[in-house]
C-alpha positions in Angstrom: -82.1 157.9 181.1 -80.6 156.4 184.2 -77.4 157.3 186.0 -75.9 154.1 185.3 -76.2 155.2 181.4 -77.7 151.7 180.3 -78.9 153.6 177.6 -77.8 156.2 175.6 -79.5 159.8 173.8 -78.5 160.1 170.0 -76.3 162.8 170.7 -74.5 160.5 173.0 -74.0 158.1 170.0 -72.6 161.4 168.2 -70.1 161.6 171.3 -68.9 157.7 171.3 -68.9 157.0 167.5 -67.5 160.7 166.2 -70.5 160.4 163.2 -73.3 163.0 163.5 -76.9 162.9 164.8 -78.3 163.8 161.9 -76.3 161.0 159.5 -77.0 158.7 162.4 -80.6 159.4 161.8 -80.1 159.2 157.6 -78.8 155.5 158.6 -81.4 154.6 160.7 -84.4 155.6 158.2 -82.6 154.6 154.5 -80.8 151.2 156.2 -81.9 150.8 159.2 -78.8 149.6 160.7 -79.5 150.3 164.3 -83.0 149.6 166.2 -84.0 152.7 168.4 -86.2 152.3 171.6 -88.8 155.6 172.3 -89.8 157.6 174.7 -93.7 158.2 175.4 -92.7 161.6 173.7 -91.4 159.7 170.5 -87.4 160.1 171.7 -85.3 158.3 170.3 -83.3 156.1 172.5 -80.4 153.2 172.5 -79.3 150.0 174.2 -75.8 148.8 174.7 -76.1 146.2 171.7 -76.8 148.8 169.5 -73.7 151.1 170.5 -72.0 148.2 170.0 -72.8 147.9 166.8 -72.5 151.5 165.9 -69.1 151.8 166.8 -68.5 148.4 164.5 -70.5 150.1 161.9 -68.2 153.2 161.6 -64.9 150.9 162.2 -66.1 149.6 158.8 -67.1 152.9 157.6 -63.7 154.0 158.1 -62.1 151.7 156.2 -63.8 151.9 153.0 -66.8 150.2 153.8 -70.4 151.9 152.3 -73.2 152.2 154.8 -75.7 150.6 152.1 -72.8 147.8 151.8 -72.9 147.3 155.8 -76.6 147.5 156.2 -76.6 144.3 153.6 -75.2 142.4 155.7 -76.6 139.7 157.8 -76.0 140.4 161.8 -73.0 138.1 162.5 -71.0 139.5 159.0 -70.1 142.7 160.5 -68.1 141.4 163.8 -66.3 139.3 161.1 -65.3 142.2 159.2 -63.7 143.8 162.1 -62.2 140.6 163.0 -60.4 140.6 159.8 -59.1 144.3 160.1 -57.8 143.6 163.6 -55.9 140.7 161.7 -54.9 143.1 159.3 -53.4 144.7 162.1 -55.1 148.1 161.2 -57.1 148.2 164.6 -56.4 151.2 166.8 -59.9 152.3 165.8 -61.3 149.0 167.1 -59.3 148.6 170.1 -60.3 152.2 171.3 -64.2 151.1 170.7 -63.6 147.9 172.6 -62.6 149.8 175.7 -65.3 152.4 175.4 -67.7 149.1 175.3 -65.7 147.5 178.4 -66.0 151.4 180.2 -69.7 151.3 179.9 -70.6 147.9 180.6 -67.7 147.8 183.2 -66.3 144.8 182.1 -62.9 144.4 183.5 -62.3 141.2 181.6 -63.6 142.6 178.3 -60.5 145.4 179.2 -57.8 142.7 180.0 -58.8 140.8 176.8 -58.3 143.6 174.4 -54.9 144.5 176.4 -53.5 141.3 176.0 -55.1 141.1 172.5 -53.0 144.4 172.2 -49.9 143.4 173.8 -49.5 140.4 171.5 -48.2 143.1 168.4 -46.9 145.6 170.4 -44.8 146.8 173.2 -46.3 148.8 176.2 -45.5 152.5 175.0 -46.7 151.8 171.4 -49.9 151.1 173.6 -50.3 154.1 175.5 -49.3 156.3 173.4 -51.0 154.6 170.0 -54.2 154.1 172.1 -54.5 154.7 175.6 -53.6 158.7 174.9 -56.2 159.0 172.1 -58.6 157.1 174.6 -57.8 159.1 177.5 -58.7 162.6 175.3 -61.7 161.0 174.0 -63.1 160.0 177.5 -62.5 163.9 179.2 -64.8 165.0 176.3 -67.3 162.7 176.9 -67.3 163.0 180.6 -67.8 166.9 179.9 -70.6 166.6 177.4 -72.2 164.1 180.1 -72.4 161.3 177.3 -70.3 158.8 180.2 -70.5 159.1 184.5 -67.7 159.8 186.6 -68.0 156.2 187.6 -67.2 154.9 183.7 -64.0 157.3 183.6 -62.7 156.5 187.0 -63.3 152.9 185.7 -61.4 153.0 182.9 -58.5 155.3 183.9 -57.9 153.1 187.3 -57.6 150.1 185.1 -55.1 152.2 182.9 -53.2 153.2 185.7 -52.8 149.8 186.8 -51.2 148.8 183.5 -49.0 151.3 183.8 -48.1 150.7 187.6 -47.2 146.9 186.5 -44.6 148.4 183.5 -43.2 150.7 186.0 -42.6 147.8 188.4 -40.7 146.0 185.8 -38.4 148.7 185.4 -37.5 149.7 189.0 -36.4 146.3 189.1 -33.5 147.7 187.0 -30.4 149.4 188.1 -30.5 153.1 186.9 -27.3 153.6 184.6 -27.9 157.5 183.9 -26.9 159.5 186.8 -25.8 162.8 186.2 -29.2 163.5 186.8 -32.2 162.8 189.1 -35.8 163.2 188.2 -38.0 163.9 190.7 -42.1 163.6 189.7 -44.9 165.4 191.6 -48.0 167.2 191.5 -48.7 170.6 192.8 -51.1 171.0 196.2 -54.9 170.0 194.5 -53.5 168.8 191.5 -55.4 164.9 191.1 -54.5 164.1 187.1 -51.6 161.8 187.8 -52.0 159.6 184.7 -49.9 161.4 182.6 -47.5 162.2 185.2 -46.9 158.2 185.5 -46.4 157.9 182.1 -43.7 160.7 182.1 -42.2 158.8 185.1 -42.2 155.3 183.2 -40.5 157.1 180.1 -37.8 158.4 182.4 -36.8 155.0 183.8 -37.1 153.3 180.8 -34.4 155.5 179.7 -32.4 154.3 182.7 -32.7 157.5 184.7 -33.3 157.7 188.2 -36.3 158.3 189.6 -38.4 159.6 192.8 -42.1 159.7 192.4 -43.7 161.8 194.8 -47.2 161.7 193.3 -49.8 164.2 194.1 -50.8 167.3 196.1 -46.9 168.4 196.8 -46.2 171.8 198.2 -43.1 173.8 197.4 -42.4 173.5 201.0 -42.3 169.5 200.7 -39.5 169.6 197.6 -36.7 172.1 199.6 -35.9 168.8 201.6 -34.8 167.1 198.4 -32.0 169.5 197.8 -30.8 168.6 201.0 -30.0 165.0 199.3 -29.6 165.6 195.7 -28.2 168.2 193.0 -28.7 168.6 189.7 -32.8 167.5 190.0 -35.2 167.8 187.4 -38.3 168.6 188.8 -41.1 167.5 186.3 -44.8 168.3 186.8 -48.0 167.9 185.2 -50.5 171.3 185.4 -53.9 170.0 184.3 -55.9 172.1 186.5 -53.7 173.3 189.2 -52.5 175.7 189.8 -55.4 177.3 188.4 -54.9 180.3 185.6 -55.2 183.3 188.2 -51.9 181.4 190.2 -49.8 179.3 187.8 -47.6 182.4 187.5 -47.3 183.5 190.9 -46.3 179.4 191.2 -44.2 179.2 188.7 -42.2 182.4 189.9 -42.2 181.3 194.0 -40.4 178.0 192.7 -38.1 179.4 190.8 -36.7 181.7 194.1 -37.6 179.1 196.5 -36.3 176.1 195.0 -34.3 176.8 191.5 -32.4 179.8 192.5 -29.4 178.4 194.5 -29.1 175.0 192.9 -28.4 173.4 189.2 -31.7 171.9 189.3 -34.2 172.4 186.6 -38.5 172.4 186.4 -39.9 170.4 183.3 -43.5 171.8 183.1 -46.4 170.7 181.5 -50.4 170.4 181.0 -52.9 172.6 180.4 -52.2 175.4 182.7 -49.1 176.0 181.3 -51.1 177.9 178.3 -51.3 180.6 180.9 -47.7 181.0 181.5 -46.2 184.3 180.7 -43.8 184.5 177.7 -41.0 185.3 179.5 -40.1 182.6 182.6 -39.0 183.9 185.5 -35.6 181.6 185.5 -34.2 180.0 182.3 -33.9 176.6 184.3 -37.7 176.4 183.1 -38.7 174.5 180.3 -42.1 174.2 179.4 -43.1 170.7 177.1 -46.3 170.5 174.9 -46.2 166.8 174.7 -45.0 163.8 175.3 -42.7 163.3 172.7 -41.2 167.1 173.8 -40.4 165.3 176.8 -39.0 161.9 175.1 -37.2 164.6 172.8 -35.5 166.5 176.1 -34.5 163.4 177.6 
């Protein structure tokens, strides 16, 4: 194996395509669908064609399609298949396997082509939230379980972000038309996940609120200038690892004296961290949101 993951372990395959080693192997030795390098020690091992094809196979697989059916099947017959269930419009399943290819070969313009292929049926949040937030789960497991590099997430999530930065763009363009309120986006000090954070500040504006993006690593300190200029904030944040378990209390309960005690401003909270959070809140201005659609549901 090389850093640059040019080729992949069986359990890796496991990781990217969601079927498991040991059916993998069943497939390999009663169809041989896919066409294993070894190592010196008899490991198996895989190129990028053949995780290619993998991820086509269970696509297929998925949709009715027996593996003794598929390995039938002369080489070219199988893209065609998937062709026709993208047609079909039935192709979140491909889409998501098209960026994985386009993270690990780091193909920008494989990327842009499935976007655009994507953007041709539906709008921008379908998108994100139909595919990019499945994606997005899929690539922190297999950054954890070492199956992709930091390089191949950073890849994949920048090109995301930039998406996302172009639809925000669009909308700031527009005057804001809801104004009893302010929202007001930030991370706390080490916090670096921002993704979902822009996402929750696209949603916001595309509900004609106004908006003030502060981005990441913002101290309590930095937000008491704000209520110098505004009332009535909401304060959104994202907690996916800061602050960490032992402080998200103790954080939680300094912004409520600091910065929600003497105002009508609120704190939308949410992220991991927030798991931690003790039942009772230290101010009822605090909400704490699951998900997304808890925060399209609140606004």
């Amino acid at each position: 194996m090389n850093n640059s993951k040019n080729v992949f372990s069986i359990k890796d395959l496991e990781n990217l395509s969601g079927i498991k080693a040991h059916t993998i192997r069943i497939w390999e030795k009663r169809y041989a669908v896919l066409e294993p390098m070894r190592t010196d020690n008899n490991v198996r091992y895989y190129d990028l064609p053949n995780v290619q094809k993998l991820l086509n196979i269970t696509l297929l697989h998925n949709h009715g399609y027996k593996i003794s059916q598929i390995s039938k099947y002369p080489p070219e017959k199988i893209p065609q298949l998937v062709q026709e269930i993208i047609t079909n419009k039935n192709f979140k399943g491909h889409t998501i396997n098209a960026f994985k290819i386009a993270m690990l070969n780091f193909d920008q313009n494989l990327f842009v082509a499935t976007y655009e292929e994507l953007l041709g049926e539906k709008c921008f949040r379908e998108i994100f939230t139909a595919v990019f937030i499945p994606l997005l789960n899929e690539i922190g497991m297999l950054w954890q379980a070492g199956t992709i590099t930091p390089a191949h997430e950073h890849f994949i999530t920048n090109l995301i972000r930039q998406k996302l930065m172009v639809n925000i763009d669009l909308l700031q363009a527009q005057k804001p038309t809801v104004t009893s309120n302010i929202f007001v986006f930030y991370l706390p000090k080490n916090e670096i996940h921002e993704l979902g954070l822009l996402y929750l500040n696209y949603e916001a504006l595309n509900e004609n609120y106004q908006t003030i993006y502060l981005g990441c690593n913002v101290s309590i300190e930095d937000l008491k200038s704000l209520k110098e200029f505004y009332d009535n904030i909401i304060f959104t944040t994202y907690m996916t690892t800061e602050p960490s378990k032992e402080e998200v209390n103790t954080y939680i309960g300094l912004f409520a004296s600091e910065i929600l005690n003497d105002t009508n401003s609120q704190l939308w909270v949410m992220g991991r961290m927030t798991n931690y959070l003790k039942h009772i809140l230290p101010s009822d201005k605090i909400a704490v949101l699951e998900s997304i659609p808890d925060f399209l549901n609140k606004l």
